[in-house]
C-alpha positions in Angstrom: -13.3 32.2 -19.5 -14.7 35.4 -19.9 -12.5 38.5 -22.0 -11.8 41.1 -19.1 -9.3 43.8 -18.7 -8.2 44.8 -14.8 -6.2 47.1 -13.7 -3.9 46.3 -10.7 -6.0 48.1 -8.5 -9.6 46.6 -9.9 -7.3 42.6 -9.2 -6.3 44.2 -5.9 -9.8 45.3 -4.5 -11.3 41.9 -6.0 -8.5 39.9 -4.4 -9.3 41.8 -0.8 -12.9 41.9 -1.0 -12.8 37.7 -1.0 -10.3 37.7 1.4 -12.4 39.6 3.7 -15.6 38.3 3.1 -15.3 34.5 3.0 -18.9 34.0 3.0 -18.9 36.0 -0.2 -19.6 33.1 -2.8 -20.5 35.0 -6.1 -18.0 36.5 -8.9 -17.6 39.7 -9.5 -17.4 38.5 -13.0 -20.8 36.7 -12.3 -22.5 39.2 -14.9 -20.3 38.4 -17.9 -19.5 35.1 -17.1 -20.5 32.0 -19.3 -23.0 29.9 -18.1 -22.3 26.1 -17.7 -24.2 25.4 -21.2 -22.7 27.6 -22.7 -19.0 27.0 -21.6 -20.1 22.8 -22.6 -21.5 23.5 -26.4 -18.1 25.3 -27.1 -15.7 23.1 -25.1 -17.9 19.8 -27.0 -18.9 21.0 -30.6 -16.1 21.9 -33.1 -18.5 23.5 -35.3 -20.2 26.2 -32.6 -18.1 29.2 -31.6 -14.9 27.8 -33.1 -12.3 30.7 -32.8 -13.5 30.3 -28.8 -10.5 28.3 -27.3 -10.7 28.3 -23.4 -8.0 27.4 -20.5 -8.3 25.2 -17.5 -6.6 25.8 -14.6 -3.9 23.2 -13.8 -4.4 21.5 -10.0 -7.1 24.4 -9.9 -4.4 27.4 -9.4 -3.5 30.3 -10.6 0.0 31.3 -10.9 0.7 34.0 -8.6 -2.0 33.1 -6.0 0.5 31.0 -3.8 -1.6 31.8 -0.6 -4.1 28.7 -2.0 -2.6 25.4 -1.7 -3.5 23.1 -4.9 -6.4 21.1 -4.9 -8.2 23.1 -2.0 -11.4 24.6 -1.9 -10.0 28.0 -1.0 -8.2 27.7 -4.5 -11.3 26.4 -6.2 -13.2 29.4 -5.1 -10.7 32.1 -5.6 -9.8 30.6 -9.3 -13.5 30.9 -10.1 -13.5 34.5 -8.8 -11.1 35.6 -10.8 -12.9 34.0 -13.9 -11.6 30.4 -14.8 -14.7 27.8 -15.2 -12.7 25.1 -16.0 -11.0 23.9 -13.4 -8.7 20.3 -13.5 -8.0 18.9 -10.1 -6.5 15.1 -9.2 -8.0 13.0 -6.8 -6.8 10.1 -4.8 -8.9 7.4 -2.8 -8.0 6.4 0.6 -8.0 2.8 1.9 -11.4 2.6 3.1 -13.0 3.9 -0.5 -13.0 7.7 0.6 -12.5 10.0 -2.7 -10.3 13.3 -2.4 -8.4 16.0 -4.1 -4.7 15.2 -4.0 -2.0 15.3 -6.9 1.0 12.8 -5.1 0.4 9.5 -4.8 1.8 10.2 -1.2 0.9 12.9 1.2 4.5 14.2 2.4 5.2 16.7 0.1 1.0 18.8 0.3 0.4 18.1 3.7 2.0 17.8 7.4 1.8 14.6 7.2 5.6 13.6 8.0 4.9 15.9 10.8 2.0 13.9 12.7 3.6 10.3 11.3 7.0 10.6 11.8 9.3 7.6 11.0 6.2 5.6 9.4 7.3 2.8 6.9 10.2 1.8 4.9 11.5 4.0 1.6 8.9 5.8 -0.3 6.2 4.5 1.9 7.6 6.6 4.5 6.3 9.4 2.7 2.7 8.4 3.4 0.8 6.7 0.4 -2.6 7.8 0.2 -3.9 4.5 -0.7 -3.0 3.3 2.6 -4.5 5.3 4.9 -8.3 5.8 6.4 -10.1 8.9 5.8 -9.9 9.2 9.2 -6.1 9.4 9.6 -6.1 11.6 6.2 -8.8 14.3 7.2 -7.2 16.6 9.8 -3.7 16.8 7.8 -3.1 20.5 6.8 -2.5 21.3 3.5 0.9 23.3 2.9 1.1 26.5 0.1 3.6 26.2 -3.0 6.0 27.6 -0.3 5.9 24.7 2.0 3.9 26.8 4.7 1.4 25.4 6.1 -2.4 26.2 5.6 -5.0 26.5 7.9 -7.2 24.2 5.1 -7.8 20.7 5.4 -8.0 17.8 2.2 -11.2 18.1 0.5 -13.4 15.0 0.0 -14.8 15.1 -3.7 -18.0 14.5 -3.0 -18.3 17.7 -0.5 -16.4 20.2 -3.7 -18.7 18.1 -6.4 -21.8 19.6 -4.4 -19.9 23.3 -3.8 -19.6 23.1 -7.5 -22.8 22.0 -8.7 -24.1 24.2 -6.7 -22.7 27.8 -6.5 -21.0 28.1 -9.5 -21.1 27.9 -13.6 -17.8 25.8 -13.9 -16.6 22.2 -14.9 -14.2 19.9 -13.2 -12.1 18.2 -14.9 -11.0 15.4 -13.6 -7.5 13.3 -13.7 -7.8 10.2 -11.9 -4.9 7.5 -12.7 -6.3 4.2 -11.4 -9.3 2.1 -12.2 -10.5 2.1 -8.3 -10.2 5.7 -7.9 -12.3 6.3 -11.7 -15.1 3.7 -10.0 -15.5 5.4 -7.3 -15.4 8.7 -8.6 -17.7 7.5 -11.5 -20.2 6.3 -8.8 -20.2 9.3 -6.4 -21.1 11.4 -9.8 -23.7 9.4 -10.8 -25.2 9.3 -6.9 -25.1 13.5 -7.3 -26.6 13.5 -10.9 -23.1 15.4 -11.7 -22.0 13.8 -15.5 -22.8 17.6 -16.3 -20.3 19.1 -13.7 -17.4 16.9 -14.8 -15.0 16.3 -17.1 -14.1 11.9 -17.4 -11.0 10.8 -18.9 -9.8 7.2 -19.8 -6.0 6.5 -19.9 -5.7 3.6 -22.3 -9.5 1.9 -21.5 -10.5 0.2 -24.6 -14.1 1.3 -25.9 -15.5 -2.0 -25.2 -14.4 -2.3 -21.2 -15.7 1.5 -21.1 -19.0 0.6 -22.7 -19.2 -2.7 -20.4 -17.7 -1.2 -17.2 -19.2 2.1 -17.0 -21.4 3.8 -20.0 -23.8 1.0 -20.8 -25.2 1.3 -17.4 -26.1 4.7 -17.7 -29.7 6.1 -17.8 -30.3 8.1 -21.4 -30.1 11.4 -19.9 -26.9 10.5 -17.9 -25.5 9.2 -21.0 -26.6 12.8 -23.3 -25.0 14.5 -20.0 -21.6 12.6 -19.8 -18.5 14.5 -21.2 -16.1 12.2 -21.9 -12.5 12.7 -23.1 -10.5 9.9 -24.0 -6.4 10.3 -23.7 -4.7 9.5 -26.6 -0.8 9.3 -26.0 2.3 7.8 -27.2 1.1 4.9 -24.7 -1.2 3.5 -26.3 -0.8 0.7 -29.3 -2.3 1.1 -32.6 -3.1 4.7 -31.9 -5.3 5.2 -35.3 -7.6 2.4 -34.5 -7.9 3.5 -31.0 -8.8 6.4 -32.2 -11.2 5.2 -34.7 -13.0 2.8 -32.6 -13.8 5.5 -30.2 -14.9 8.0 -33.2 -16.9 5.4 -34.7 -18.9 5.5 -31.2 -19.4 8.8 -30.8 -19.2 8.5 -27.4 -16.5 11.2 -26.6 -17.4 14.9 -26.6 -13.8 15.8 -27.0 -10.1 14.0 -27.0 -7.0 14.9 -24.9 -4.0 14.0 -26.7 -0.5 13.7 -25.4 1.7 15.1 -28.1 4.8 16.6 -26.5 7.2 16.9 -29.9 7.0 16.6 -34.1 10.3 15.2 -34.8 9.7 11.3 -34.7 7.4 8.7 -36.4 5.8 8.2 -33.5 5.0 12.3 -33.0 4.0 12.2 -36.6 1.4 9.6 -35.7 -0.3 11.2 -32.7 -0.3 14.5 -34.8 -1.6 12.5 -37.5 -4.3 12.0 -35.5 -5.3 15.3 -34.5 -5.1 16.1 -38.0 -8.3 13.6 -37.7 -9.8 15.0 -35.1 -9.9 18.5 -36.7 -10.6 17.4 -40.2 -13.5 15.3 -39.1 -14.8 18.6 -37.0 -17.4 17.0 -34.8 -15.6 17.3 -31.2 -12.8 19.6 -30.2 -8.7 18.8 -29.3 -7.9 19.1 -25.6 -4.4 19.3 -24.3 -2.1 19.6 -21.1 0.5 22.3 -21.2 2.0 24.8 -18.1 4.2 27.5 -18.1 6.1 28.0 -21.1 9.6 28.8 -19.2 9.6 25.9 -16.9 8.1 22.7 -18.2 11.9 21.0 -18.6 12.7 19.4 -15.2 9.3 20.8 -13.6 8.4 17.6 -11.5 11.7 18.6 -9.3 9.5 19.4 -5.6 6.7 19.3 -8.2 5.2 16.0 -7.2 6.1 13.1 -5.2 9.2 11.1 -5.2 7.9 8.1 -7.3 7.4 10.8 -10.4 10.3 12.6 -10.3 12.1 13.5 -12.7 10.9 14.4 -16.5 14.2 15.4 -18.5 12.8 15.0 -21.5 12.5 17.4 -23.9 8.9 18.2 -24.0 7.2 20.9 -26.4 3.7 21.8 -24.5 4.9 24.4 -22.3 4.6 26.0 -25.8 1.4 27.3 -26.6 1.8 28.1 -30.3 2.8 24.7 -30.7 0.0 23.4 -28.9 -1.8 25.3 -31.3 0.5 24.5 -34.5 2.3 21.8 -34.1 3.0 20.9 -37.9 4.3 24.9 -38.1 2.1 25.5 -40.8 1.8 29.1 -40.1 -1.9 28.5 -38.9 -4.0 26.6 -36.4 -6.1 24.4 -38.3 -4.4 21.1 -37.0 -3.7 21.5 -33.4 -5.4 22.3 -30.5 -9.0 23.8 -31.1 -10.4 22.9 -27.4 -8.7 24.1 -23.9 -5.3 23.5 -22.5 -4.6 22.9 -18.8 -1.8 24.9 -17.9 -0.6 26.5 -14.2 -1.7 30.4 -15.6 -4.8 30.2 -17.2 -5.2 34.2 -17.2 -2.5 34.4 -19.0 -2.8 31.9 -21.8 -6.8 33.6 -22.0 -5.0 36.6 -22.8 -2.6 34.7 -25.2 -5.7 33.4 -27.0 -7.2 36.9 -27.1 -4.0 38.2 -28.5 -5.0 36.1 -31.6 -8.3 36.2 -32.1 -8.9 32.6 -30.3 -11.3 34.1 -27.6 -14.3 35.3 -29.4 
């Protein structure tokens, strides 16, 4: 993301201009904006650009910009006018192999769904799991705002906002995906749109070896110099330094997302361990999931679906400077050197200007 000061009334008349011109599809920002290259070298090599840290717009919003339901198109664009290239959105497969955007594992709580199947199934299933419906049933559901109002915008296919993307815009996608059918398909719909470029992968526990055999050994050698992979390292996986290792040895990733969500245990101490690893080694950059520091506690309350609720925990990356410092050393040498996902990515580019992070 790009340094930029607006005034309320510059935000105002860039806001209305899109509004009113839908067919409008470049930035204002499209002059000092970072190309796609650009934005990868610095997101992918620790050494180049290193005090540039960037954000990544959580579900693709903007806080503030409630008029945009999550995962849309309307919110892709808008997010990308107003300056974020890095944009994480979740995606979902139906039961006939279609990919689309969709957080929940079940369509009640982002769509009108309960509205056109009312009474359908037993317990959660009543709530409408994506898994188990056609495209065809899914397609013409509306998508509701933050608000619970309902849009006039329809689920996106991923294939259709892979093309949009590719082919309009400078930014990345990057992509969480929480089931091995819905990364095979996704994988494969990338590699049909000569996308590994445009996207973001991230494995959730896959061992190097099933990656290598499932997945990267097939690839072409320009498909494999194009892929952007991020392996996430949590609290989840066992042996977490050899996981680590193994992947390092490979030099397959072009970054790492780690999970580290406190520093008062053994097991904090040995995720943090290992982005001490990751920074001292300084070949690929530390990634990380955050969202607004006052309301991370609790947050999956109407957040997302039924099945996820509730995280009570206490959990330490709604806070940025301890994304950024988690040992409190006073500096940032062993935390977070890459981008964060977070729900207000203006704001935390502002936070990263505020110290020097952005430059």
């Amino acid at each position: 993301m790009k340094k930029r000061i607006l005034t309320g009334a510059l935000l105002g008349f860039a806001i209305l201009a899109y509004t009113q011109n839908s067919q409008e599809e470049t930035s204002i920002y499209d002059e000092q904006a970072l190309s796609r290259a650009e934005i990868t070298h610095i997101m992918t090599d620790a050494s180049y650009r290193p005090n540039y840290y960037m954000s990544v717009a959580h579900r693709a919003k903007i806080s503030g910009h409630e008029e945009f339901p999550e995962n849309s198109l309307s919110v892709i664009k808008n997010s990308i006018m107003l300056g974020v290239n890095l944009l994480e959105i979740d995606l979902k497969i139906s039961s006939d192999g279609y990919v689309y955007l969709m957080h929940d594992d079940y369509l009640q709580r982002t769509t009108n769904f309960l509205d056109i199947y009312p009474g359908t199934g037993t317990g959660q299933d009543n709530y409408g799991k994506c898994s188990a419906y056609t495209w065809e049933a899914t397609k013409n559901l509306l998508l509701k705002r933050s608000d619970f109002t309902y849009s006039e915008e329809k689920i996106p296919l991923f294939r259709d906002v892979l093309r949009y993307v590719k082919s309009n815009t400078q930014a990345i996608l990057n992509l969480d995906i929480n089931s091995e059918d819905v990364f095979n398909a996704t994988w494969n719909i990338v590699k049909d749109e000569d996308a590994f470029d445009i996207v973001i992968f991230k494995t959730r526990g896959a061992t190097l070896d099933a990656f290598k055999n499932n997945y990267y050994d097939a690839l072409s050698d320009a498909d494999k110099t194009k892929l952007i992979l991020f392996p996430i390292i949590s609290g989840k996986i066992p042996n977490i330094p050899q996981y680590y290792q193994e992947w390092e040895n490979s030099k397959i990733p072009k970054g790492y997302e780690v999970s580290f969500r406190n520093n008062s245990t053994a097991a904090d101490t040995i995720l943090l361990n290992v982005v001490k690893s990751i920074r001292t080694t300084k070949r690929v950059r530390v990634h990380a999931f955050s969202t607004l520091p006052d309301n991370y506690k609790g947050r999956y309350k109407g957040n997302v679906n039924i099945n996820q609720c509730c995280n009570n925990a206490f959990d330490r990356r709604g806070d940025w400077e301890f994304l950024l410092d988690p040992f409190i050393e006073g500096g940032t040498e062993h935390g977070v050197d890459g981008s964060i996902i977070t729900d207000d990515p203006i704001l935390l580019d502002d936070f990263f200007i505020s110290i020097d992070k952005h430059n």
